[in-house]
C-alpha positions as CSV (number, residue, x, y, z in Angstrom):
1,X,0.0,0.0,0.0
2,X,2.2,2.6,-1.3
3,X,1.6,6.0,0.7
4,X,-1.8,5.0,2.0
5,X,-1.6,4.2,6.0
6,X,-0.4,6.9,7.6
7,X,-0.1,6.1,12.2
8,X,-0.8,9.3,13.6
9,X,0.5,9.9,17.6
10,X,0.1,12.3,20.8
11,X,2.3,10.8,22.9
12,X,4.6,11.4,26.0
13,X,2.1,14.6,26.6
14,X,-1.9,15.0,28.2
15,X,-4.5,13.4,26.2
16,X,-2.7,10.7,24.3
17,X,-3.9,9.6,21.2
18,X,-3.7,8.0,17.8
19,X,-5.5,8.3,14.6
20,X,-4.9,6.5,11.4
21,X,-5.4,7.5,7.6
22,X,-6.1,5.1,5.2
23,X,-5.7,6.3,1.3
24,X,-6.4,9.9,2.6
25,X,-9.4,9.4,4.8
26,X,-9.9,8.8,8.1
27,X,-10.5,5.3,9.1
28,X,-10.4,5.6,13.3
29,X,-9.1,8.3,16.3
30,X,-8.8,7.4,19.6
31,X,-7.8,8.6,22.8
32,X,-6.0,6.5,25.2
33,X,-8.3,7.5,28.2
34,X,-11.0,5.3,26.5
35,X,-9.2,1.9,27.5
36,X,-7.5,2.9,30.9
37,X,-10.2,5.1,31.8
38,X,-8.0,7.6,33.1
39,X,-8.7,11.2,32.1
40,X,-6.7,13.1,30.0
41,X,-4.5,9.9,30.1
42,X,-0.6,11.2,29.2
43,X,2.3,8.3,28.1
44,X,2.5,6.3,24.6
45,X,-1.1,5.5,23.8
46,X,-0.6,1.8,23.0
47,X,-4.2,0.7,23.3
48,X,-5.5,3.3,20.8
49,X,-2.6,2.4,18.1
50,X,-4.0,-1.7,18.7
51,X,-7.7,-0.4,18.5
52,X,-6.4,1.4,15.2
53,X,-4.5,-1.1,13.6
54,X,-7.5,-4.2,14.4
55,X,-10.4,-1.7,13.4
56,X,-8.7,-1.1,9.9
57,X,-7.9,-4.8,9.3
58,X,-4.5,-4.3,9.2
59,X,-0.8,-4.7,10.8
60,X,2.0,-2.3,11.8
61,X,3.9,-3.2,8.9
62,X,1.1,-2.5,6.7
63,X,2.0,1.2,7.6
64,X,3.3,3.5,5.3
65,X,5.0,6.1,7.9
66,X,4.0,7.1,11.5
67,X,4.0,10.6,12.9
68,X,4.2,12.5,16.5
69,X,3.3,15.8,17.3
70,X,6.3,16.9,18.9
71,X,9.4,18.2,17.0
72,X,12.2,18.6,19.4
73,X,14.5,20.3,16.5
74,X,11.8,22.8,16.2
75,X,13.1,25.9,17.2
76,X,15.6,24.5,18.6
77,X,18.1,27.9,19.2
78,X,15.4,29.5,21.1
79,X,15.4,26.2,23.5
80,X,18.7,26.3,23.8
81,X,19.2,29.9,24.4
82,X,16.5,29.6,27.2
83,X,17.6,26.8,29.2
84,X,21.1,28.0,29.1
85,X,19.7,31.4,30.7
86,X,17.6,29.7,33.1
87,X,20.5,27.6,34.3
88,X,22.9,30.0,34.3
89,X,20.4,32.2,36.4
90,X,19.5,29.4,38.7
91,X,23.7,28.3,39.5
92,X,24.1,32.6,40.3
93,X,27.7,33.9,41.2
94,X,30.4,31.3,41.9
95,X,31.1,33.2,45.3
96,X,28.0,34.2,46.3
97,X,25.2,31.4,48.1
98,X,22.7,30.4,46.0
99,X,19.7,27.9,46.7
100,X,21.3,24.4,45.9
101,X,17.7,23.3,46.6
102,X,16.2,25.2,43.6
103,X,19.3,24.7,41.3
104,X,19.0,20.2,41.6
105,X,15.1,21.0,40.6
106,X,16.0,23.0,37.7
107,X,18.8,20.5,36.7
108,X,16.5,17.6,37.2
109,X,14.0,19.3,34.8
110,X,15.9,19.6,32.8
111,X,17.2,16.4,32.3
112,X,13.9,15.3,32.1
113,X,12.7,17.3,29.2
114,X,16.2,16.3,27.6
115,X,14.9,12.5,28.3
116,X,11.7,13.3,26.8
117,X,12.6,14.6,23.6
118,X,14.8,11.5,23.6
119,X,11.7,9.4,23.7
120,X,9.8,11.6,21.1
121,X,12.7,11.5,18.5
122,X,13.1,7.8,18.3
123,X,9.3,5.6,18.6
124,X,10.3,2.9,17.6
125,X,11.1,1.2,21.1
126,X,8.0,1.9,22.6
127,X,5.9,1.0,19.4
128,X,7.6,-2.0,19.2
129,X,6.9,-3.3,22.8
130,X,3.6,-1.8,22.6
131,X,2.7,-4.1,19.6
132,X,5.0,-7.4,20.7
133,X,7.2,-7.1,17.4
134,X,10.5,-6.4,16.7
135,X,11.7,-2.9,15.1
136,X,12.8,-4.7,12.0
137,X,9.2,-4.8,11.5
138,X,8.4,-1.1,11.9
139,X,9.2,-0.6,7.9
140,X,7.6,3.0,7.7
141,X,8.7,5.7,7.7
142,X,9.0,7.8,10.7
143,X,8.2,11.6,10.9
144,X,8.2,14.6,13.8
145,X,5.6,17.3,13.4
146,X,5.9,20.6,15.0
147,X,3.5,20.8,17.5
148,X,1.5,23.2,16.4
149,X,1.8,22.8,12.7
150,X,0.1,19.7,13.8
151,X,-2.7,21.8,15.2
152,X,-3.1,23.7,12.2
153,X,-3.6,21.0,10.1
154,X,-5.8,19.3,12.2
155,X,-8.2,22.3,11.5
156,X,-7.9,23.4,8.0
157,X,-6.8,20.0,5.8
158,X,-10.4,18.5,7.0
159,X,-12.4,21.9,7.2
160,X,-14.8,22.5,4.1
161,X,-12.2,25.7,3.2
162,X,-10.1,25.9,0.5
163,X,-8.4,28.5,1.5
164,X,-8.4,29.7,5.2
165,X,-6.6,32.0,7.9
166,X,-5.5,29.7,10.5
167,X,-5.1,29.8,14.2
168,X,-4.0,27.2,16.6
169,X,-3.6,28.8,20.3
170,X,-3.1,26.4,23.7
171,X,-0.5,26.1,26.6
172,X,2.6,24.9,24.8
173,X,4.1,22.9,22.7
174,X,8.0,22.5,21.2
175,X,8.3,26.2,23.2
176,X,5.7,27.4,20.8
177,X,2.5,28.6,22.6
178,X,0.4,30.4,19.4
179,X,0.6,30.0,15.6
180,X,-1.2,31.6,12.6
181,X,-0.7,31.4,9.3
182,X,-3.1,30.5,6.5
183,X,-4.2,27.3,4.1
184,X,-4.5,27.0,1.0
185,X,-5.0,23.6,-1.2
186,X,-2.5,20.9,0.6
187,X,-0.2,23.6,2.3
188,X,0.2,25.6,4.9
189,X,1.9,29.0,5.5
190,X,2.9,30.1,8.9
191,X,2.7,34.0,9.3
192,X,3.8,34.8,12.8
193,X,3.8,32.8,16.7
194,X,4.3,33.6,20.4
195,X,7.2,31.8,22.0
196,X,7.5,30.7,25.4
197,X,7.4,32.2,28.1
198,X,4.1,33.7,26.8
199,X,0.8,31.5,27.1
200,X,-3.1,32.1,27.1
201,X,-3.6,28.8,28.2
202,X,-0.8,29.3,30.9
203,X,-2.8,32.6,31.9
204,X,-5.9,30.5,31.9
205,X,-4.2,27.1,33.7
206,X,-2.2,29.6,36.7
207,X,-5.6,31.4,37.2
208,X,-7.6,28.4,37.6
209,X,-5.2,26.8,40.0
210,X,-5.3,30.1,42.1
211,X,-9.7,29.8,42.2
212,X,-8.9,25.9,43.9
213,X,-9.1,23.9,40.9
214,X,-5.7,21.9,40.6
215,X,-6.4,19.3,38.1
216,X,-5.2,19.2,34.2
217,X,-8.3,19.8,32.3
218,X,-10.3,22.0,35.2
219,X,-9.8,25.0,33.0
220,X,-13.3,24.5,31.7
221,X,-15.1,24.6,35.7
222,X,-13.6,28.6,35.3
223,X,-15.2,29.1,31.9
224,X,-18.2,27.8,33.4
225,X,-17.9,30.0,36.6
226,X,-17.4,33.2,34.8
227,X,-20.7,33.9,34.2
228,X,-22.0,34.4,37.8
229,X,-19.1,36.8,38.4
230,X,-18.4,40.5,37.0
231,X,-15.0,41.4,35.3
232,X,-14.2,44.1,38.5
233,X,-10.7,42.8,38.0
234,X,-10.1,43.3,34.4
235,X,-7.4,46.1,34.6
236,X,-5.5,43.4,37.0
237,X,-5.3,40.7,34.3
238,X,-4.7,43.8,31.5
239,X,-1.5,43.9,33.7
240,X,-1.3,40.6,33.7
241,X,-1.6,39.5,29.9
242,X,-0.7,42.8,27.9
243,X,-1.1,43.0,24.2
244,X,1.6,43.9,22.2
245,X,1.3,45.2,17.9
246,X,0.9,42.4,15.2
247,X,-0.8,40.3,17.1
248,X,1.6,39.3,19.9
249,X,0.8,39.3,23.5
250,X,3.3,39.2,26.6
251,X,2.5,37.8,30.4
252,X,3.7,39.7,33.2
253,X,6.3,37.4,34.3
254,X,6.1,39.1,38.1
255,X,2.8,36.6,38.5
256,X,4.1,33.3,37.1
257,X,6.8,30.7,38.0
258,X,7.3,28.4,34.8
259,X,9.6,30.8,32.8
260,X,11.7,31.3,36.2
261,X,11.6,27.7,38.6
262,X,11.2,24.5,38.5
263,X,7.7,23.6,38.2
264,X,6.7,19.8,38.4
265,X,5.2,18.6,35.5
266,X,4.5,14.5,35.0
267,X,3.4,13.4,31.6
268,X,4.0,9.4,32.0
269,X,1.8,6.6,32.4
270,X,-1.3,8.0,33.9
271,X,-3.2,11.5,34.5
272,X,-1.1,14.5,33.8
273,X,0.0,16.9,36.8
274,X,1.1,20.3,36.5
275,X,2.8,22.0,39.5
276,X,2.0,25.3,41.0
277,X,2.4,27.9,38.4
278,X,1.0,31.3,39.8
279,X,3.1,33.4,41.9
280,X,2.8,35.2,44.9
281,X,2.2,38.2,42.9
282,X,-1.3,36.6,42.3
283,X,-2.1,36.7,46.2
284,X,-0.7,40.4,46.5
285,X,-3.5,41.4,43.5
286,X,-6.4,38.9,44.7
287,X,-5.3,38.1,47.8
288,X,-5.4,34.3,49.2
289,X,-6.1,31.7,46.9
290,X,-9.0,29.7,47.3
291,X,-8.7,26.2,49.0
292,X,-9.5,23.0,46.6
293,X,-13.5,22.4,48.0
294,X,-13.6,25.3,50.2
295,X,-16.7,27.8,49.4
296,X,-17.1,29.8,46.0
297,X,-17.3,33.2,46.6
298,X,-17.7,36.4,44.9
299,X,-14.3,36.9,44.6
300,X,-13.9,33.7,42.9
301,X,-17.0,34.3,40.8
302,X,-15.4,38.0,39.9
303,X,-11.8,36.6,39.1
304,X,-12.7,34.0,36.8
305,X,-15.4,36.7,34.7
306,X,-12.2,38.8,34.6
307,X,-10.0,36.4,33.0
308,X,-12.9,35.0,30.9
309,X,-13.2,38.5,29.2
310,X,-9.5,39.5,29.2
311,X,-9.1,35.4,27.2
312,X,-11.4,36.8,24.9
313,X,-9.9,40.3,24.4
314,X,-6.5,39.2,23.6
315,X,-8.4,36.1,21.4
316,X,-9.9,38.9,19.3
317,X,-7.0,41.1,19.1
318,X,-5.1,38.0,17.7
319,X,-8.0,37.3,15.2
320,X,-7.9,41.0,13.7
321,X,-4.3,40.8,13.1
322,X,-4.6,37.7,11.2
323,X,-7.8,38.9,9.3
324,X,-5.7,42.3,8.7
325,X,-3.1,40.4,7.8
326,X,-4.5,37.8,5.1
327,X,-8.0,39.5,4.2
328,X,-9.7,35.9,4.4
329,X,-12.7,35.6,5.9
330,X,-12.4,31.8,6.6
331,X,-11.0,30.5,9.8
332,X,-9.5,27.3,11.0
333,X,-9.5,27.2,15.2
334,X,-7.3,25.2,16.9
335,X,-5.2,24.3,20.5
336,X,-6.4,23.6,23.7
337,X,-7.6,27.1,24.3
338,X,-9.9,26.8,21.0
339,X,-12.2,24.9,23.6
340,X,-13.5,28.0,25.3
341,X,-16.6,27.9,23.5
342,X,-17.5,31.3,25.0
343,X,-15.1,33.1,23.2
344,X,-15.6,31.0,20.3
345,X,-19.3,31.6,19.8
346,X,-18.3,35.8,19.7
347,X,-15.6,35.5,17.1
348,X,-18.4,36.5,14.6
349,X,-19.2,39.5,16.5
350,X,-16.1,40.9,17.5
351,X,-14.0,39.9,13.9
352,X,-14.1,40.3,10.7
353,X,-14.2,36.4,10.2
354,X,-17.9,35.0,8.5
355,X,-16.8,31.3,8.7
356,X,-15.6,29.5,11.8
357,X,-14.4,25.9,11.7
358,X,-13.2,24.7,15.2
359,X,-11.9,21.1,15.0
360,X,-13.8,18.6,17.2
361,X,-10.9,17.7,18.9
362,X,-9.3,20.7,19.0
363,X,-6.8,20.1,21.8
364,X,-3.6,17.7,21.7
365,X,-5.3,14.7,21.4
366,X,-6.6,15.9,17.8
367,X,-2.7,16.7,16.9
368,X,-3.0,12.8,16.0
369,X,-5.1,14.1,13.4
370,X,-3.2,16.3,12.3
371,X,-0.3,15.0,12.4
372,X,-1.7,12.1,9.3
373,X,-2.6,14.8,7.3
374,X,0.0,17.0,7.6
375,X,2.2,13.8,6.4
376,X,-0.8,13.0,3.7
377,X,-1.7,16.5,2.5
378,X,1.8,18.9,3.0
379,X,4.4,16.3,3.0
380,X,3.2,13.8,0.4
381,X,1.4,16.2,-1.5
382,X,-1.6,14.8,-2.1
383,X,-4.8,16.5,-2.7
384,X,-7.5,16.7,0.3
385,X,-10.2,14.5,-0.2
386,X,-11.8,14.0,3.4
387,X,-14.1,16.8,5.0
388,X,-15.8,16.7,8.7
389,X,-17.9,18.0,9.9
390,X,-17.9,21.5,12.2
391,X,-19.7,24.9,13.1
């Protein structure tokens, strides 16, 4: 089958996943939570690439080339550059004290985001165990996506657009945290991106940590709660995010620890954890933050309207950049942060875009998506043939 199975994977992240192309359409997605019932199950999703593989009828070396969603040569000077800074920072003057504490934390995170893209860059072990064959019998070939290239594809190579502006905007991924660009036919052009530090759904995850809600995936309780609340701290969180010209946006680093400590993060076997990411400079504005079951107040009800609106002011401001930018009136929505249906269902009010397609999936787990037709569409260069559906 020359070209025609294409083993898509989010693995080693939240929300694990495969999804498998046969002859350019789509013939299953699944995510790895539905076998070990753990949400927003992280690791190698092994069961969904078997559930794949039987529901197609055929075997791993029936596959033409297998995909991830993680590139770790992608911008790779820009990860260097970082992590050298951040070490260099944490290890301070060689005669002054510093905290030895903080500097074995950053080193060990280090080491294992090194391990990681270790992992990512070579599948083959894990696939191979996962299946009970040997790699001689993994004959595909084997590609790394860019995260978010991923993302984009996900949204535009099955949207009914032929050509589309494109926007694929979440926490992070290969240090990338936003991407737009635009799609046309079986390519994609990237226009512009926000590098980490910076991060919507970082703003989103630290602030929903603060209101009591710890766990990976709780972002959507605070979408939920800002309703009952009034935005009386939106100048706060216009300190917070701030909006910079052609689209960018910057945090104010003062209120976050990610860029500057080590912050525990577990994406093996299991449900994702993210350590404390909000800094004290959140209690100074807000003042305590809410303890996990305790009462919902009106603070709480307030701080998560605030954020809510400030999501969606810096979400539009993005959006009127890209439709200043390309003139299309089409749009392709993507990332974990493309969930918050709120601000979705007032793009059409507060944009110049007439079309919306948000893929179904829109978070990592559809990156397995994308990641098949990235390979099918961009790097094969076939035409698009498979459309699904969307609002």
């Amino acid at each position: 089958m020359s070209d025609s199975a294409i083993l898509g994977l989010n693995a080693y992240h939240g929300d694990s996943s495969a999804a498998l192309l046969l002859n350019g359409d789509l013939a299953m997605a699944v995510e790895e939570e539905r076998f070990n019932r753990i949400k927003h199950a992280a690791g190698f999703p092994a069961q969904s690439i078997k559930y794949c593989l039987q529901a197609a009828g055929i075997s791993i070396e029936d596959v033409d080339h297998v995909g991830i969603s993680r590139d770790p040569s992608a911008h790779l000077h820009r990860k260097i550059l970082f992590a050298a800074t951040k070490l260099a920072r944490s290890i301070g003057p060689r005669s002054g004290p510093h905290p030895q504490g903080s500097n074995r934390g950053i080193v060990a995170t280090v080491a294992d985001r090194l391990a990681n893209a270790a992992r990512v860059r070579d599948l083959k072990d894990d696939l191979a165990v996962a299946l009970g064959v040997s790699k001689a019998q993994l004959t595909g070939q084997f590609h790394n996506i860019e995260h978010h290239r991923a993302h984009l594809a996900s949204s535009f190579f099955v949207s009914p657009f032929e050509r589309a502006a494109l926007l694929s905007i979440d926490g992070f991924g290969d240090f990338i945290s936003t991407m737009w660009g635009t799609g046309e036919g079986n390519s994609i052009e990237v226009l512009g991106h926000v590098e980490y530090p910076h991060s919507t759904g970082i703003l989103y995850t630290a602030t929903t940590q603060f209101l009591g809600f710890p766990h990976y995936g709780d972002e959507g309780k605070v979408m939920g709660l800002a309703p009952y609340g009034k935005p009386r701290c939106i100048e706060e969180f216009r300190d917070i995010i701030r909006t910079e010209e052609d689209g960018q946006f910057r945090l104010n680093l003062d209120y976050f620890r990610h860029h500057a400590e080590a912050v525990e993060m577990t994406w093996d076997e299991g449900s994702p954890a993210i350590g404390r990411i909000f800094s004290d400079e959140y209690a100074s504005a807000f003042g305590p933050p809410r303890i996990q079951g305790s009462p919902l107040a009106v603070r709480e009800h307030d701080i998560a309207s605030s954020l809510q609106l400030r999501l969606e002011e810096v979400g539009f401001h993005i959006l009127n950049h890209l439709h200043e930018e390309t003139g299309l009136t089409d749009l392709g929505l993507s990332g974990g942060v493309a969930y918050n249906s709120v601000m979705n269902g007032k793009i059409l009010l507060n944009t110049p875009f007439r079309r919306v397609f948000v893929q179904a999936a829109a978070g990592d787990s559809g990156t397995a998506l994308g990641v098949c037709h990235e390979i099918h569409n961009h790097v094969l260069k076939h035409e698009r043939a498979s459309v699904l559906g969307g609002s």
